[in-house]
PABALUM-82887 format. One record per atom (N, C-alpha, C): residue number from 1; atom name; y negated, z, x. Coordinates in nm, 3 decimals. Layout:
<kedos>
seq, atom, yy, zz, xx
NUM, CA, Y, Z, X
...
</kedos>
This chain:
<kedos>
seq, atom, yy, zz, xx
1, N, 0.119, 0.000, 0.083
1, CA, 0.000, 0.000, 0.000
1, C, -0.125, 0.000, 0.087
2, N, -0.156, 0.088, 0.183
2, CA, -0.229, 0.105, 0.251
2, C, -0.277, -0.028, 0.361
3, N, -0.131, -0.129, 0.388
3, CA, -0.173, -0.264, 0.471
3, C, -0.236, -0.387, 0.314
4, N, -0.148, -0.343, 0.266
4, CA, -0.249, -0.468, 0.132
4, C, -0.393, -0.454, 0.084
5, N, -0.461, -0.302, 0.103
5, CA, -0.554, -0.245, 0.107
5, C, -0.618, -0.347, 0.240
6, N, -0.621, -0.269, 0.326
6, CA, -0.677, -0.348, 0.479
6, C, -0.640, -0.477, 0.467
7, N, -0.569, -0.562, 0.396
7, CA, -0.571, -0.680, 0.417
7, C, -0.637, -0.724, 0.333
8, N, -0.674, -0.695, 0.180
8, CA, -0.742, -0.719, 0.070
8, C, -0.891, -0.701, 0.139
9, N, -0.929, -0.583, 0.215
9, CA, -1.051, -0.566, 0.239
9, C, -1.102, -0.681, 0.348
10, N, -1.020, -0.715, 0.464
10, CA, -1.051, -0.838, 0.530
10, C, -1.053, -0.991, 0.476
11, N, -0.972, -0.954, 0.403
11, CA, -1.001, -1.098, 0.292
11, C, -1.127, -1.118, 0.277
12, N, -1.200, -0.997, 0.168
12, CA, -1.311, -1.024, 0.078
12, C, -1.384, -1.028, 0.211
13, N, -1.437, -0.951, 0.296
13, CA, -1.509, -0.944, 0.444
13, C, -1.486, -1.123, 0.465
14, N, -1.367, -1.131, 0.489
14, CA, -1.404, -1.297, 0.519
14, C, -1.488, -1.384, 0.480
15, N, -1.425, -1.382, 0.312
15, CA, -1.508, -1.486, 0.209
15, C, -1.618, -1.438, 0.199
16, N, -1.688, -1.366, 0.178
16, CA, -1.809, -1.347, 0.243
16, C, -1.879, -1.395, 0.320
17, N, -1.834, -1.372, 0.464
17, CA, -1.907, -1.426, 0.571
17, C, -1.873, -1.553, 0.504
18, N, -1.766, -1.612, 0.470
18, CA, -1.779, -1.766, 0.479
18, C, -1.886, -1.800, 0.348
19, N, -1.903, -1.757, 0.294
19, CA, -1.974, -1.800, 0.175
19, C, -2.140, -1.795, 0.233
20, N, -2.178, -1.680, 0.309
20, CA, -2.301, -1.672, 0.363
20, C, -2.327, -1.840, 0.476
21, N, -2.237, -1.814, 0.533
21, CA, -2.266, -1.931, 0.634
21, C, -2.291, -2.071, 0.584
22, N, -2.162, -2.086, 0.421
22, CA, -2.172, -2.222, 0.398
22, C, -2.340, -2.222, 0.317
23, N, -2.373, -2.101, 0.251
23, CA, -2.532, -2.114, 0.199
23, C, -2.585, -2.176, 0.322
24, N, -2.630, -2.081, 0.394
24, CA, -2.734, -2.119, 0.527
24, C, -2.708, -2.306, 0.578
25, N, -2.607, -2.311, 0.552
25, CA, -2.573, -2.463, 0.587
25, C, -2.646, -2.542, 0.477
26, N, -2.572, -2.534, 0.400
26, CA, -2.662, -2.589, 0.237
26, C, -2.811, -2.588, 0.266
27, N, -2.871, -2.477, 0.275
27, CA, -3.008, -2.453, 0.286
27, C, -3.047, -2.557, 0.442
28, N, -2.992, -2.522, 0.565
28, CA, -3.055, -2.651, 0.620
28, C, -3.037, -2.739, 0.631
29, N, -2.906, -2.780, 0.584
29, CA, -2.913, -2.968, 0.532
29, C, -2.998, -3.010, 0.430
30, N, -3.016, -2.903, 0.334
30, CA, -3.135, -2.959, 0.241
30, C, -3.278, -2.949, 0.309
31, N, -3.330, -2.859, 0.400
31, CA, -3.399, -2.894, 0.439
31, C, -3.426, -2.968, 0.536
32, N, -3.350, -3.045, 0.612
32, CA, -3.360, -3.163, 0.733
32, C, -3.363, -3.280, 0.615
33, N, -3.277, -3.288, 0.538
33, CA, -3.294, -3.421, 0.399
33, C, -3.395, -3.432, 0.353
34, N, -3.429, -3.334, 0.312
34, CA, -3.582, -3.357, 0.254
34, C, -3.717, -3.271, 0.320
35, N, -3.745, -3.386, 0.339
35, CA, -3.890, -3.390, 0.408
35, C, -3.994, -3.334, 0.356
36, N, -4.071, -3.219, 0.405
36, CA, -4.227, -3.219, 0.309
36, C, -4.300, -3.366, 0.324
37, N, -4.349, -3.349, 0.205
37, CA, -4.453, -3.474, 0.144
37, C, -4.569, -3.451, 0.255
38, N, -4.620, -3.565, 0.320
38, CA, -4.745, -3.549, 0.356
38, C, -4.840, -3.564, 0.261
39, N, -4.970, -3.503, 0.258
39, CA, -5.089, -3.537, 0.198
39, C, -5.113, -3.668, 0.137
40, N, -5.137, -3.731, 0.267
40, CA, -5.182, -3.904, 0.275
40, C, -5.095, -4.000, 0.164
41, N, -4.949, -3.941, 0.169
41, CA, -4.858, -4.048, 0.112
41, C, -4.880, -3.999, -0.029
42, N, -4.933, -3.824, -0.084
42, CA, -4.920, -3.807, -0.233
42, C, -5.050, -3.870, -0.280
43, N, -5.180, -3.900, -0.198
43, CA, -5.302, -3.927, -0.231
43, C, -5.250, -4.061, -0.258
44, N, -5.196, -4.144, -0.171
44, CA, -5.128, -4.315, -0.194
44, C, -5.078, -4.344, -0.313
45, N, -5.000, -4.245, -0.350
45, CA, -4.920, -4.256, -0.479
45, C, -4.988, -4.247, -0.606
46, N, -5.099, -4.154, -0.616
46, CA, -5.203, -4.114, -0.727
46, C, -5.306, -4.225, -0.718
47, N, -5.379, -4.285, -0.654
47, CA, -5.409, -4.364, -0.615
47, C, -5.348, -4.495, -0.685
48, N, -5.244, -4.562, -0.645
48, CA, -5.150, -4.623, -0.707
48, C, -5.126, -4.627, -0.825
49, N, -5.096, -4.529, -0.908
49, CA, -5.052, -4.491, -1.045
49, C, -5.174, -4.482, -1.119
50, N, -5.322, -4.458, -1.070
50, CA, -5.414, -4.490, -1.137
50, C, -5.453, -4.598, -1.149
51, N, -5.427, -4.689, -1.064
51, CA, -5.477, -4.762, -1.066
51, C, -5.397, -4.875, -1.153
52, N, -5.258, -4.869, -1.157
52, CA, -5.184, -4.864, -1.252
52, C, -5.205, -4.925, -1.396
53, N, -5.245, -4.739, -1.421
53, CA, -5.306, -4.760, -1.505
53, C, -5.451, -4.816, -1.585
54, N, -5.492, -4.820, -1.461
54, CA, -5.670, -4.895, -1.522
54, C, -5.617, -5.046, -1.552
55, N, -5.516, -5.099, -1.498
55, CA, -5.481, -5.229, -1.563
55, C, -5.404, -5.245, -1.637
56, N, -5.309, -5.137, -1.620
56, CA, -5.265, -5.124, -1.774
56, C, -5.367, -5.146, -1.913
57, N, -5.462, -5.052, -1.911
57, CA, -5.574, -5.067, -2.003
57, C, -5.653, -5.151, -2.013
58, N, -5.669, -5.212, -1.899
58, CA, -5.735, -5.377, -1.917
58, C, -5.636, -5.481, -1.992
59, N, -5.535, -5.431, -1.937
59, CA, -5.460, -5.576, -2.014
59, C, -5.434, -5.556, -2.193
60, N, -5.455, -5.425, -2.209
60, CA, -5.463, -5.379, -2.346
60, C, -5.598, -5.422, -2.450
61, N, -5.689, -5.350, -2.364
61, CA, -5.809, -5.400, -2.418
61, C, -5.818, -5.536, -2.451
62, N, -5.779, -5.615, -2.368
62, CA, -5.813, -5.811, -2.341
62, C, -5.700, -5.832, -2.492
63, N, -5.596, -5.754, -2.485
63, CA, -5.527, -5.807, -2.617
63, C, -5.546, -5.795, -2.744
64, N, -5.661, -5.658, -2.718
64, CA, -5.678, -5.660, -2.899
64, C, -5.817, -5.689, -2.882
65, N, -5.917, -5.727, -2.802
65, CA, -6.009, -5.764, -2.814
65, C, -5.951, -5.955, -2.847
66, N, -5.846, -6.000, -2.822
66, CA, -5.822, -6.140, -2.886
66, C, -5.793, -6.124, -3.017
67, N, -5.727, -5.989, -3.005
67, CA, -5.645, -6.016, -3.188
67, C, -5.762, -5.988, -3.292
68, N, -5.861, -5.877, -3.222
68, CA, -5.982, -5.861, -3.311
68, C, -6.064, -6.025, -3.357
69, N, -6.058, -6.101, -3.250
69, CA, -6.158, -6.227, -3.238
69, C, -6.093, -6.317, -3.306
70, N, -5.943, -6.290, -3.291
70, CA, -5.852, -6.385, -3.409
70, C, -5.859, -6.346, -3.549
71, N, -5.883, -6.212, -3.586
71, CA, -5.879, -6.183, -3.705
71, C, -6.014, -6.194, -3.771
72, N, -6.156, -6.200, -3.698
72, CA, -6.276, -6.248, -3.730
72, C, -6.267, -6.385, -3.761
73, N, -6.245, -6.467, -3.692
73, CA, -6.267, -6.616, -3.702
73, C, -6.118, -6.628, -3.788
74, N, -6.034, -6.585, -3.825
74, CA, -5.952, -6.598, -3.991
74, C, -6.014, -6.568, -4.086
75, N, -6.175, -6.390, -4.062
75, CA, -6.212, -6.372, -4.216
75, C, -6.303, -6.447, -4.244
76, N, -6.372, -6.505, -4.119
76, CA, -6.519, -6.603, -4.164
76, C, -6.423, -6.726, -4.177
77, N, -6.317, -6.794, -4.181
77, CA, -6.271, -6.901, -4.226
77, C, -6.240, -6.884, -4.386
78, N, -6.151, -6.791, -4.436
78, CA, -6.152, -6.728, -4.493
78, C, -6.275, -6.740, -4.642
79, N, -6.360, -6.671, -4.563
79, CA, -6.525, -6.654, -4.679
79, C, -6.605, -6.774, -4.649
80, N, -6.577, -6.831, -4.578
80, CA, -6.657, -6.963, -4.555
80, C, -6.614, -7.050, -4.665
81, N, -6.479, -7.090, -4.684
81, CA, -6.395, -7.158, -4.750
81, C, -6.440, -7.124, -4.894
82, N, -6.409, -6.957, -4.941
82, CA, -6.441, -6.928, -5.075
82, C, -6.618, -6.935, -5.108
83, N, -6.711, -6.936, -5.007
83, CA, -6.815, -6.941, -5.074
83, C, -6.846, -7.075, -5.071
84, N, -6.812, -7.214, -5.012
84, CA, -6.810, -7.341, -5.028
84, C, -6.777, -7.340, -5.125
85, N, -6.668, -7.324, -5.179
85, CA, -6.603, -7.359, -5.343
85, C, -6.714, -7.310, -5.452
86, N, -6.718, -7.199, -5.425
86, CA, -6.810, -7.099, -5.517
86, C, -6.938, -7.186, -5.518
87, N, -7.002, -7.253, -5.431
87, CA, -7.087, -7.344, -5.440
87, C, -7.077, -7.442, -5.521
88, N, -6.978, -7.512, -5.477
88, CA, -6.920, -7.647, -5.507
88, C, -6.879, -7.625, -5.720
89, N, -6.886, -7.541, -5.728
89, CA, -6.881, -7.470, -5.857
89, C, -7.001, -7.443, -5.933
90, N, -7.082, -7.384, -5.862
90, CA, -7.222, -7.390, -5.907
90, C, -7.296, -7.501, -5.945
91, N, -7.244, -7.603, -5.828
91, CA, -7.349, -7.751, -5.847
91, C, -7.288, -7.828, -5.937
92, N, -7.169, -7.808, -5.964
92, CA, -7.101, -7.880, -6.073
92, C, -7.154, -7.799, -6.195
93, N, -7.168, -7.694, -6.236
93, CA, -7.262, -7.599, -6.378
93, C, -7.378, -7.667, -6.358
94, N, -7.467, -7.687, -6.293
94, CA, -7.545, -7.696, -6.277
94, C, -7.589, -7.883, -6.317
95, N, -7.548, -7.926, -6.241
95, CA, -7.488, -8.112, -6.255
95, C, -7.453, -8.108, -6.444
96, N, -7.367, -8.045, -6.451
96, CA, -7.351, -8.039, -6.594
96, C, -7.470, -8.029, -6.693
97, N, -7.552, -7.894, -6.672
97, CA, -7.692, -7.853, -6.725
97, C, -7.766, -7.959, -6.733
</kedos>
């Protein structure tokens, strides 16, 4: 009883140490893998992504500023058409008179 004891206790003593060591390993392979960010390259990136986006929004704007200009020149086609008639209606009442 007393050697399964001492052998139980060197066990756990082992796995232990081994468990500590394989952390510390973990921990500096992750840190040799990954690199701190420099400054320069996160300013590049923001930079980038704004800018991104400012043309993103240009190309937005340019599209509904067409669809707006398409849907104007449909309503003045549109009322142009009906107040010609509406004319063309009048001068005929009128022609009649």
């Amino acid at each position: 009883m007393d050697d399964a004891r001492r052998q139980y206790e060197r066990d756990r003593k082992r796995r232990y140490r081994a468990e500590l060591r394989n952390k510390r390993l973990k921990e500096q392979t992750r840190a040799e893998v990954v690199p701190e960010p420099d400054l320069e390259s996160i300013r590049e990136y923001e930079r980038e992504r704004k800018r991104q986006y400012r043309q993103n929004v240009h190309t937005d704007l340019q599209l509904l500023r067409e669809q707006v200009l398409d849907l104007s020149q449909e309503l003045a086609r549109r009322c142009t058409r009906g107040i010609t008639s509406q004319q063309k209606a009048l001068l005929k009442d009128k022609a009649l008179v």
